[in-house]
N, C-alpha and C positions, 0 to 999 in steps of 0.2 A: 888719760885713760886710753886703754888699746881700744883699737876699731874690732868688730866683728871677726874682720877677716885677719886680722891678727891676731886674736885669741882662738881661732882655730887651726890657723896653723898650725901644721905637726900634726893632728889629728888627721885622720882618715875613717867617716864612717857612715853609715847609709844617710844621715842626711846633710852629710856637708860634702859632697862628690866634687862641689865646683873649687873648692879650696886646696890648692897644693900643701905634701906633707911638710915641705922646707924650702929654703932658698938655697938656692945651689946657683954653680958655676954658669956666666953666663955663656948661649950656645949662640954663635953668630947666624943670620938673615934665620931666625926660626921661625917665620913666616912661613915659609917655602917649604920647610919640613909638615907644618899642618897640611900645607896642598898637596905634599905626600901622601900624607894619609888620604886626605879626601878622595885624590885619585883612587888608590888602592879598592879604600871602599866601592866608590865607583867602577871600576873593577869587576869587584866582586858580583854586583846589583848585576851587572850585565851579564854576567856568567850564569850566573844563577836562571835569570831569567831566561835568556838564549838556549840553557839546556832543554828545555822542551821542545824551544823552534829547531832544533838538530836532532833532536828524535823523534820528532812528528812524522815522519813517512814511517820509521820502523814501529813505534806505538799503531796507529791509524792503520797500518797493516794487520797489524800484531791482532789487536782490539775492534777492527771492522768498526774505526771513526768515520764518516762521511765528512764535505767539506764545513759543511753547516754541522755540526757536531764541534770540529777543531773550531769554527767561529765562537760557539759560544764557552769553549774552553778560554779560549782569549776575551772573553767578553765578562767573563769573570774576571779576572786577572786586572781587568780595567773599573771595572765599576768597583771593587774593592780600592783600586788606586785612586778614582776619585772621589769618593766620601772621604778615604783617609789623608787625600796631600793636604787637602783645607784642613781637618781634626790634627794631621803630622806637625800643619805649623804653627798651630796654636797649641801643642803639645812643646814644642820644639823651643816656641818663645817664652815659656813657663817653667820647665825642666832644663834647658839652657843646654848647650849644643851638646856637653860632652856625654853626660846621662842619657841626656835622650839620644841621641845617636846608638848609644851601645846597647839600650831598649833594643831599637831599631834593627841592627844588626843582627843579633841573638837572635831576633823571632822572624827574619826572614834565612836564615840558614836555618831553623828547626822545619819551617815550613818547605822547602825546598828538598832537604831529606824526607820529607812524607808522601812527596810524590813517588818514592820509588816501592807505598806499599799501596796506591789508587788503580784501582781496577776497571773502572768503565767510566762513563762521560759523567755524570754527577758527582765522583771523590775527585776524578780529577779538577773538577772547576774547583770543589770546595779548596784543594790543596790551592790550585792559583789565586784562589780569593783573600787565603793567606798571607800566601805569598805578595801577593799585591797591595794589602793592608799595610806589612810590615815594611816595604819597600818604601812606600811611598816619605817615607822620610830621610830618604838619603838627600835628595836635593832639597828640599828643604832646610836641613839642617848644613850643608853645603855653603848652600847659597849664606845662610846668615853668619856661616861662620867666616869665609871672604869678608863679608862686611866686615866684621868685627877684627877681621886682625889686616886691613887692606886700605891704601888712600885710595881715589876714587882714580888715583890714573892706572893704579895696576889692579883692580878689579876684575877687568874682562879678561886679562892676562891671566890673571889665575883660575879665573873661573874655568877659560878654557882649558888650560892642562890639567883641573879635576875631572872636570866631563868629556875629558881625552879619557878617560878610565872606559867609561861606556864603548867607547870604540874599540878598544882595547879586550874590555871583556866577548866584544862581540869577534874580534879577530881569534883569538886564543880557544874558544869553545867551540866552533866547530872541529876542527884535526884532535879536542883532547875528548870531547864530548865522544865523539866517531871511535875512534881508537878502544876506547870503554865499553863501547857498546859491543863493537866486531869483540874483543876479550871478554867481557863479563855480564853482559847484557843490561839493554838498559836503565835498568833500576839501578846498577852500582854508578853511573854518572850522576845519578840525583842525590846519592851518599856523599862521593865527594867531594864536589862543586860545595853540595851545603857543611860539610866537614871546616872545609877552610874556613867558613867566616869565621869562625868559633877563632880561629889563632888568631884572625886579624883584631880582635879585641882586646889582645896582649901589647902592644905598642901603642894603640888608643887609648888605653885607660892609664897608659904609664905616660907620655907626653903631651897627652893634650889638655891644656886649662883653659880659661879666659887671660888675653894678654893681660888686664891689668895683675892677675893673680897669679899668674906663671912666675914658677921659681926659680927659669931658666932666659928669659927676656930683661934682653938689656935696657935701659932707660931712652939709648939712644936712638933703638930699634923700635920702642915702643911710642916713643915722639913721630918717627918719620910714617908709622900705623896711624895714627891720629890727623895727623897735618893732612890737609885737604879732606876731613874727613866733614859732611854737611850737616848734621846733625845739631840741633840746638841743645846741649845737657842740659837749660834752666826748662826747655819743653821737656824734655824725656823726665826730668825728674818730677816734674809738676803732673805731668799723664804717664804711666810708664804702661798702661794696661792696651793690649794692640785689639781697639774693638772691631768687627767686622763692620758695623756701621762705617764708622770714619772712610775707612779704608772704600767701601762699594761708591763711596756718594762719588770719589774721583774720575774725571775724568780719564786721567793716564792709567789708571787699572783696568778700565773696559779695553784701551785698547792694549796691552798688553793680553789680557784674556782675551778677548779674540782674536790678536796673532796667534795667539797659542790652540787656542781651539781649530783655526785652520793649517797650521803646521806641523804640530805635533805626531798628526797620526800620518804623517808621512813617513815621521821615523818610525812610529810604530807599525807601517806595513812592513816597513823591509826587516825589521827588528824578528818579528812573529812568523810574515810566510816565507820570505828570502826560499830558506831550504826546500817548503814544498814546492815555491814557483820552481827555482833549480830541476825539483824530481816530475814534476807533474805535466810542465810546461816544457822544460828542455829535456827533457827522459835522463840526468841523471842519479847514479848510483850512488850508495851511502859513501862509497870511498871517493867519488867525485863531487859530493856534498863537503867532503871533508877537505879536499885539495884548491875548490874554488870560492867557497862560499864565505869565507872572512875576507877574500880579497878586498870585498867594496868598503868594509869595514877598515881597510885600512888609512884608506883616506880619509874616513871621517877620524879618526887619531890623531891625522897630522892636522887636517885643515883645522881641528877644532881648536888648538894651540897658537896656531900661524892668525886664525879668525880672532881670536882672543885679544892677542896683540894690535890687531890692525888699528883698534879706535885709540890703544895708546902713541902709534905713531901718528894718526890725526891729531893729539893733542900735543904731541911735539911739538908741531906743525902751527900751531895758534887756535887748533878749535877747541870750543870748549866739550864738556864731557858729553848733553845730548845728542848734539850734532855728531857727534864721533861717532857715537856707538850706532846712529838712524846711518849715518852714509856705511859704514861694515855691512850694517845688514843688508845696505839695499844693493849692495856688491854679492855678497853673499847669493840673495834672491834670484837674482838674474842667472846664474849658473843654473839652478834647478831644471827649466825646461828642456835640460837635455837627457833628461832621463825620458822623455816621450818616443824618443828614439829607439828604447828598447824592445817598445810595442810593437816597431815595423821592421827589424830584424831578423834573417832566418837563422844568423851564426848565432850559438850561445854562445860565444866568446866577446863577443864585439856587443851582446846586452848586459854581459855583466861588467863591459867597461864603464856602457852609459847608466847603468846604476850606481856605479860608483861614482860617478862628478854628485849625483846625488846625494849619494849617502856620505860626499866631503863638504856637499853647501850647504845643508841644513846644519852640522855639526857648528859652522861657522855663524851663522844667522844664529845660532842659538847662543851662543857665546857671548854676543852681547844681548840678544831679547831675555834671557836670564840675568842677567846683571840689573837690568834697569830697576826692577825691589830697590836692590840696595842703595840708585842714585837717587830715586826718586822720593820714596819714604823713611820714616825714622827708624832707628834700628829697632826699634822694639816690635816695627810692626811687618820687620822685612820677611821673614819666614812665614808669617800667617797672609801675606800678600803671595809672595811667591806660593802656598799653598792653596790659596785658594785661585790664583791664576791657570798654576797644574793641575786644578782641579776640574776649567775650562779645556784645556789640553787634553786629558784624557776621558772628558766628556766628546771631547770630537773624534778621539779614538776609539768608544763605545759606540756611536753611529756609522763612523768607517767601517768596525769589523764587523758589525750587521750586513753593511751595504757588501763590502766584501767577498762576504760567505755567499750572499744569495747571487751575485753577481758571476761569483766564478763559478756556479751549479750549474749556471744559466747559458754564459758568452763568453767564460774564459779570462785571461789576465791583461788583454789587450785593451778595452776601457777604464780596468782600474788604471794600468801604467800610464794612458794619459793624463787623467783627474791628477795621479801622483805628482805630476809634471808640471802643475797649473799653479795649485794653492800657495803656494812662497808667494809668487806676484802679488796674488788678491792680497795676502797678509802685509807685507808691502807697503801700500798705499796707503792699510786701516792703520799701521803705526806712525807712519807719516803727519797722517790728519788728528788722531786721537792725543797721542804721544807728545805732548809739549809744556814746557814749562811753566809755570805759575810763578814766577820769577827770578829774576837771574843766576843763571846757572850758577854751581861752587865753583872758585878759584881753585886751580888745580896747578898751577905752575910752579908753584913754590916747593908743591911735593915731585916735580918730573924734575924740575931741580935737582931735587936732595936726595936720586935713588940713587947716584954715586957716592953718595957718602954716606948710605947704609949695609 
């Protein structure tokens, strides 16, 4: 008797999305083509999101925002992202990456085009709350789907060239965002930022499956996915339901959530005010917003890639997979305090260099602080882990852009940019102490082996 997923086959219809319509020709390392996409998406999220922080001076001009107004636009934006990354991944781990993603997708591009019809500080929040709803399931669904098609030694390798997309998005939206605005004002950059997702769901929905059910996945390809993979299938089949219990009573998810709680809204200052610090602090102009201000972002693109790989060449090396990915980070960490430099600089050139070492070490620290779900727990409960851990991350970014706002009313950018300069270290130490094994780490050698011969 056929299986399930063999009598579906060939079909394509609202409730079998995860099932491919046939088997076809096999596509070689298609692995790497998902981290295409992922990226892409990624991408996307940043773009989208970035659009506001590149017209925030000319809005807030425009609309007579004060700074504490733009705070609590962003403080929407976030408190929608953290109810929804914990509800995104226990969405994510039920609907299964490629549905829910393309949910996902669709409703933060409609949300994103809405901002360009919000007219004062209340539609504009509701649009970011939106928007921050529907967002909050890109990493999540990210993160579970590396798991799912990645051994444990090239995980943070991928990881990081998806979440290179965020860098990515953030380099490219200022000069297109700017450019749109000076031509068509405003509101038409919020049209077409949100325009594009909509294409990007044409390749997503035509390539992406789960490896066992992919019609374009070699057997050889789908061995060397598996091999070094830790997972016990007689557990996952015996529990497959990822309870939020289980999951809180652990040890290594506090400290993961609390790395994430004090790092996160690191990224998300520079993410959000970058451009007004640029106009407000260094007095420039939209066209000088446009010329400088994806610079820092570019280093978080590269490093986030370069960071990614570092714990796979620690395991070349003979270490095993926790240790890799704690020594990256704590490499990572240590670069951050050079962003406090910024603060006592009169050149704006030489503060948006030292924002950039920042906005390249955090990309890399995140590279593997995001990956740890997938080494530590089962797959079924990596996305609702990573969701609710994001959901510690942008709880600490919900209290930054309070402190923020009333801070810069107050004294200006000079005490945030130290604070920004600090928190990696303190986070640091907590994954150090929190962050450890319950016993012996997965063999991984046999997969750093066998990536030449996939």
């Amino acid at each position: 008797m056929k299986s399930p997923p063999d009598i579906l086959a060939g079909q394509v219809g609202v409730g079998n999305l995860d099932f491919p319509p046939r088997k076809g020709a096999v596509i070689k390392h298609l692995r790497w083509y998902m981290v295409a996409l992922l990226f892409l998406a990624t991408f996307l999220n940043y773009l989208d999101r970035q659009t506001l922080s590149v017209a925030a001076p000319t809005i807030c001009k425009e609309l007579h925002f004060s700074e504490i107004d733009y705070s609590h636009i962003v403080m929407a934006f976030l408190v929608a992202y953290m109810i929804m990354q914990a509800m995104a991944g226990w969405a994510i781990d039920r609907l299964r990456v490629r549905l829910g993603f393309a949910v996902a997708v669709a409703m933060w591009s409609l949300a994103c085009v809405g901002h360009a019809f919000a007219r004062g500080v209340r539609s504009f929040a509701l649009c970011r709350f939106l928007l921050g709803a529907a967002e909050a399931g890109n990493f999540p669904a990210g993160i579970r789907a590396v798991g799912e098609w990645f051994p444990a030694s090239e995980r943070s390798g991928a990881t990081g060239i998806f979440t290179a997309g965020s860098g990515l998005g953030a380099i490219v939206a200022p000069p297109i965002v700017a450019w749109l605005i000076l031509h068509y004002g405003w509101q038409s950059a919020f049209v077409v930022t949100g325009v594009v997702g909509f294409l990007w769901l044409i390749p997503w929905l035509w390539l992406y499956y789960d490896p066992e059910r992919h019609p374009h996945l070699g057997a050889a390809e789908l061995a060397h996915i598996r091999r070094g993979q830790e997972v016990d299938p007689a557990k996952v089949a015996a529990d497959s339901k990822a309870r939020w219990i289980d999951i809180l009573k652990r040890r290594e998810f506090w400290g993961i959530f609390i790395g994430r709680m004090l790092t996160d809204p690191v990224w998300w200052f520079y993410v959000f005010w970058l451009p007004k610090y640029l106009s407000t602090a260094r007095g420039f102009d939209l066209t000088q917003i446009a010329m400088f201000a994806w610079v820092p972002f570019l280093g978080s693109g590269i490093f986030s890639s370069l960071g990614g790989f570092m714990p796979t060449l620690f395991m070349k090396r003979g270490m095993s997979v926790l240790p890799a990915r704690k020594l990256a980070m704590c490499i990572s960490a240590a670069v951050m305090p050079v962003a406090l430099l910024a603060a006592f600089t009169s050149n704006p050139y030489l503060a948006i260099l030292f924002i950039t070492v920042a906005t390249s070490g955090h990309p890399s620290w995140a590279a593997s602080l995001l990956t740890l779900p997938a080494d530590l727990f089962p797959k079924h409960q990596v996305a609702s882990t990573y969701g609710l851990t994001g959901a510690g991350g942008t709880f600490g970014g919900i209290i930054m852009s309070w402190v923020v706002g009333e801070i810069l009313q107050r004294q200006g950018y000079t005490p945030v940019l130290v604070m920004m300069g600090s928190l990696h270290i303190i986070a640091a130490v907590v994954v150090l102490v929190l962050v450890r094994p319950r016993e012996s780490p997965p063999v991984v050698k046999s997969a750093v082996a066998e990536e030449k011969r996939v």
